[in-house]
C-alpha positions in Angstrom: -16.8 -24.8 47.2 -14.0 -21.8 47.0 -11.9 -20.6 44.5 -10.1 -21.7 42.6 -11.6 -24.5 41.2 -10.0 -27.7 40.4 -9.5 -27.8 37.0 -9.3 -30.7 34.5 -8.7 -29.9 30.8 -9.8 -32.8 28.4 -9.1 -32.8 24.9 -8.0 -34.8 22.4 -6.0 -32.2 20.2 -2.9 -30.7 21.8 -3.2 -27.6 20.2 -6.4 -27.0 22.0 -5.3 -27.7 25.2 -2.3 -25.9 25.1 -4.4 -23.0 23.9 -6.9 -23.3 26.5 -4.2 -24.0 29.4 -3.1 -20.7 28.4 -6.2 -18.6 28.4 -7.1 -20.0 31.8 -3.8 -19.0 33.1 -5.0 -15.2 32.9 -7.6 -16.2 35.5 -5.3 -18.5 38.0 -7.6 -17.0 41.0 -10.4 -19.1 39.4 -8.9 -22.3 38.0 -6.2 -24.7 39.6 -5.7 -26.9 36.4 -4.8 -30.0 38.0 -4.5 -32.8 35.1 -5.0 -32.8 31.4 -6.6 -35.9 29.3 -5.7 -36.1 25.9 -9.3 -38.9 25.2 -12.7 -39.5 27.2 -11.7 -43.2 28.7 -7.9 -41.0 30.6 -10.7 -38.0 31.3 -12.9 -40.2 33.2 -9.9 -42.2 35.1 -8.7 -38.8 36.4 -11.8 -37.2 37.1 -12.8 -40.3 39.0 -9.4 -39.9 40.7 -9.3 -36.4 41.3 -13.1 -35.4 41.7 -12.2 -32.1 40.4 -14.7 -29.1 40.7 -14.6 -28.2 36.8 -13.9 -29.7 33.3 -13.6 -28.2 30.0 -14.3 -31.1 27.8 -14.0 -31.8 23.8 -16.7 -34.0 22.6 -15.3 -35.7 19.6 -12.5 -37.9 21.3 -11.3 -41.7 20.5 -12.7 -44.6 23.3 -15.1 -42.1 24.9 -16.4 -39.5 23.3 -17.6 -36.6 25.6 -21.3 -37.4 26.4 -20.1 -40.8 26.8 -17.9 -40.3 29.4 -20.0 -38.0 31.2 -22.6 -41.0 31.6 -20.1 -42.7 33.3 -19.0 -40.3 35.9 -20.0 -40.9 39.3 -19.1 -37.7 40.9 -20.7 -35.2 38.5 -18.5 -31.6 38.2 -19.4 -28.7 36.7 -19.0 -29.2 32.9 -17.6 -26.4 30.4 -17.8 -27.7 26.7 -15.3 -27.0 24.1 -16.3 -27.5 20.9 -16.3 -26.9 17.4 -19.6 -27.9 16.4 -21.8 -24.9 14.3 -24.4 -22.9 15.8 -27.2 -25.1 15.1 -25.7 -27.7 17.4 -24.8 -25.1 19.9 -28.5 -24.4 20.5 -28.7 -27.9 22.1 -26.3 -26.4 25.2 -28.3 -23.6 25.5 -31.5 -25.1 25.6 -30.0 -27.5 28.3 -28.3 -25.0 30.1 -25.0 -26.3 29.9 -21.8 -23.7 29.2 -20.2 -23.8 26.2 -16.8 -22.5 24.2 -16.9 -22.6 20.7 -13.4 -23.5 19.0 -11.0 -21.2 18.1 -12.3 -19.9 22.3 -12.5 -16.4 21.7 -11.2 -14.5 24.9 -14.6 -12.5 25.4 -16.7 -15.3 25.1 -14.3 -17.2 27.8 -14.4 -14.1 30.0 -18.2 -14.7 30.1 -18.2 -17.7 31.0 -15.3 -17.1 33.4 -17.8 -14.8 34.9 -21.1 -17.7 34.8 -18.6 -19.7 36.8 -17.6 -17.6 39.4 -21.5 -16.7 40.0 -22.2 -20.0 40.4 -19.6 -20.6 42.3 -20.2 -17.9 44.9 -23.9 -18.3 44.8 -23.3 -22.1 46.3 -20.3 -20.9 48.9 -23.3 -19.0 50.2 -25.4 -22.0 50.1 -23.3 -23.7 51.9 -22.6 -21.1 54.7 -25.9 -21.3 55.7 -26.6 -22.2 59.2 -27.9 -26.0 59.8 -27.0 -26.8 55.9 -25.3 -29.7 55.3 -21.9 -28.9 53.1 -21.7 -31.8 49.9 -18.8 -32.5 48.7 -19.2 -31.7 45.1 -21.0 -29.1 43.5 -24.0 -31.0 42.0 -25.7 -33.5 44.1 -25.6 -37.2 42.5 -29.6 -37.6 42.0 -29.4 -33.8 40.5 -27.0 -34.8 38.0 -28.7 -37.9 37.0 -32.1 -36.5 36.6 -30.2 -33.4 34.4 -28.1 -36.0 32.0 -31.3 -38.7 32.1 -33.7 -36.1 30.8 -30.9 -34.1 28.5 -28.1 -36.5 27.1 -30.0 -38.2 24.5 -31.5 -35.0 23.3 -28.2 -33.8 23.0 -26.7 -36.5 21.4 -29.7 -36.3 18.6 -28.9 -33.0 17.8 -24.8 -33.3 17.7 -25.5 -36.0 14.9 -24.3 -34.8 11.6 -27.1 -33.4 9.5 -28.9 -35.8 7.2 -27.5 -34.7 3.8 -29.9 -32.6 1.8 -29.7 -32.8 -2.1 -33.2 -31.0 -3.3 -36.4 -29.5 -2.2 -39.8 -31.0 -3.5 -42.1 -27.5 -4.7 -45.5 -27.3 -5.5 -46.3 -25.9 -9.3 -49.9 -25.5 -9.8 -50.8 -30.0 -10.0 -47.2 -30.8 -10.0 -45.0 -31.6 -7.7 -41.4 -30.1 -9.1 -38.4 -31.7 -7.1 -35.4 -28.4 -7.0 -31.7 -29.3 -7.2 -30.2 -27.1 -4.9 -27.6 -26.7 -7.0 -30.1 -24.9 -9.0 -30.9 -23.1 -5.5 -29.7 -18.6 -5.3 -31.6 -18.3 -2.1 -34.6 -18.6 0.2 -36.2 -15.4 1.3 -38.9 -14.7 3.7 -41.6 -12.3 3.1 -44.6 -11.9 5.6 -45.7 -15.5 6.5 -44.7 -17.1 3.7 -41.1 -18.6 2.3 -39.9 -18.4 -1.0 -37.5 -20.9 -3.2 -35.5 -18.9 -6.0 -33.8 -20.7 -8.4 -31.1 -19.7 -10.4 -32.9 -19.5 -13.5 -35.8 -16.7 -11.8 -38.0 -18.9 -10.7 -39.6 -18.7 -7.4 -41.5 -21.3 -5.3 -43.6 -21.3 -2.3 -42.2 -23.3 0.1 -44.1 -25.5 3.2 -40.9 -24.8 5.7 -40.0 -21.7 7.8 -36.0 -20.4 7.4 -35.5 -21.3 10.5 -36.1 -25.1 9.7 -34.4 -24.7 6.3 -31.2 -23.9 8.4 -30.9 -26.5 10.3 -31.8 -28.9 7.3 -29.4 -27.2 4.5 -25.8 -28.2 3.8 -22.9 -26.3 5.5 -22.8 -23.7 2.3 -26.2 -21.9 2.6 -25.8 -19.4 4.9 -28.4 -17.1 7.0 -27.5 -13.6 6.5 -30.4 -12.2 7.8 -33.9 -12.8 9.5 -35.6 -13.1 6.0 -32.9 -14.1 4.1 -30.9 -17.7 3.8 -28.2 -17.9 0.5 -25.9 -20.6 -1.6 -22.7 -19.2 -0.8 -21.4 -21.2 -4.2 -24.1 -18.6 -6.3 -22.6 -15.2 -4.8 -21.3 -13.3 -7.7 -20.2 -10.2 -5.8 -19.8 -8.7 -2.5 -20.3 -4.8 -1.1 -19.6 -3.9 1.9 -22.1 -1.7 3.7 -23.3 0.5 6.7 -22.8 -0.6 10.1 -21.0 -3.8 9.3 -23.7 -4.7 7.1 -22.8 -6.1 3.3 -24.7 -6.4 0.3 -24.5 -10.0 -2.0 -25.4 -10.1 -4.7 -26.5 -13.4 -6.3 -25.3 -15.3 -9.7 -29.3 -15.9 -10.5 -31.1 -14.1 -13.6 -32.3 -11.3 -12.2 -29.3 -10.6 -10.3 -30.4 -10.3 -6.9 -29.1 -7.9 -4.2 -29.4 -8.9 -0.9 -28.6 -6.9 2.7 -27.3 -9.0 5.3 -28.3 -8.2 8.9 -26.1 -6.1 11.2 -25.8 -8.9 13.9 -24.4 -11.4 10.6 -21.6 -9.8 9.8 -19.5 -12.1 11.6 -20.7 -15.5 9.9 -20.2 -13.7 6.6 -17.0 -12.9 7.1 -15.8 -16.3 8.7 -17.2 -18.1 6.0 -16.3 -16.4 3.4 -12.2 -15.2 4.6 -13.3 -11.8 4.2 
């Protein structure tokens, strides 16, 4: 398999793909873009057509969404996913090792995974120049590609469901058992082993979870700002900026809490919060 690769863009918004078309079009010694699909059921009809090399594909489409129409492909390409799922569900690509652009595609992030591709790419040509190998004709074999989605697609489609939602946190308080609005929630702080609830009022609690399962549990509005730190961005009274594109928030609880977000953060703070 040479370059460029034969390209197919599927997506259901046509913002997005006119975006993307665009972006690719500063790499036209990589990608032929041969077809667009605007849902999964015209994706699959054209890749099945085309049997293109590549596809950038949404996942939330009408008729098929996208790990439902990669079940039904026979010809399996290699498979870039769009999306604009959060970070938590990200971690289900990586783990998987499939490629991934989060939405709005930022040109860095694409220019990586321009670069994964041509790798890749390269790495089978030479494959496939060996002497005595027998050339496919696409660039994963059928059983590989079956054993990958087999083993990996319902995973995946487990951790793309929306979060179960979360309304309180159930604390131990000496013999009781005290169940914590988390309305009443400032933020979650980690200090040694141990994970601590703070309430609003002052009140802290020992908690049985680690932050890192606390974020992927917690509504959309408690943000991670740093490796011991987890806040209700609906408690921040006031924001600093710091050193190093670092900031300090301080919270709307009694005692006033200042908090220092982490330098590699910064980004999810501003995002979040327009700033």
């Amino acid at each position: 398999m040479k370059l460029p690769l034969r390209t197919i863009l599927i997506d259901d918004e046509q913002l997005a793909l006119d975006r993307l078309r665009r972006m690719l079009g500063s790499y036209s010694d990589v990608f032929d873009i041969i077809a667009e699909a605007r849902n999964g059921a015209e994706g699959l009809d054209l890749i099945e057509k085309h049997k293109p090399d590549l596809i950038f594909l949404d996942i939330e489409m009408p008729l098929l969404n996208g790990f439902e129409m990669l079940a039904k492909v026979s010809a399996m390409p290699m498979v870039v996913f769009a999306t604009a799922y959060d970070q938590y569900a990200i971690r289900a690509f990586e783990e998987n090792s499939v490629d991934y652009l989060l939405k709005p595609i930022e040109s860095e992030r694409l220019q990586k995974t321009v670069g994964k591709i041509k790798s890749r790419t390269e790495a089978k040509a030479n494959r496939e120049d060996e002497p005595g190998r027998e050339q496919p004709s696409q660039i994963v074999s059928p059983d590989e590609t079956k054993e990958f989605y087999t083993q990996n697609l319902l995973r995946l489609l487990e951790k793309m469901q929306p979060k179960q939602e979360m309304h309180a946190l159930s604390v131990k308080s000496g013999e009781r058992i005290l169940l914590i609005p988390l309305t009443d929630v400032s933020h979650f702080e980690a200090e040694e082993k141990y994970v601590f609830l703070n309430a609003l009022d002052g009140q802290q609690y020992l908690l049985n979870h680690t932050l890192t399962s606390l974020e992927e549990k917690l509504p959309t509005h408690f943000l991670r700002v740093s490796r011991s730190a987890i806040i209700n961005t609906h408690q921040i009274g006031e924001i600093q900026r710091y050193f190093n594109g670092k900031y300090l928030l301080v919270m709307r609880d009694r005692k006033t809490t200042s908090l220092q977000s982490g330098s590699t953060y910064g980004d999810a703070i501003r995002q979040l919060l327009s700033i």
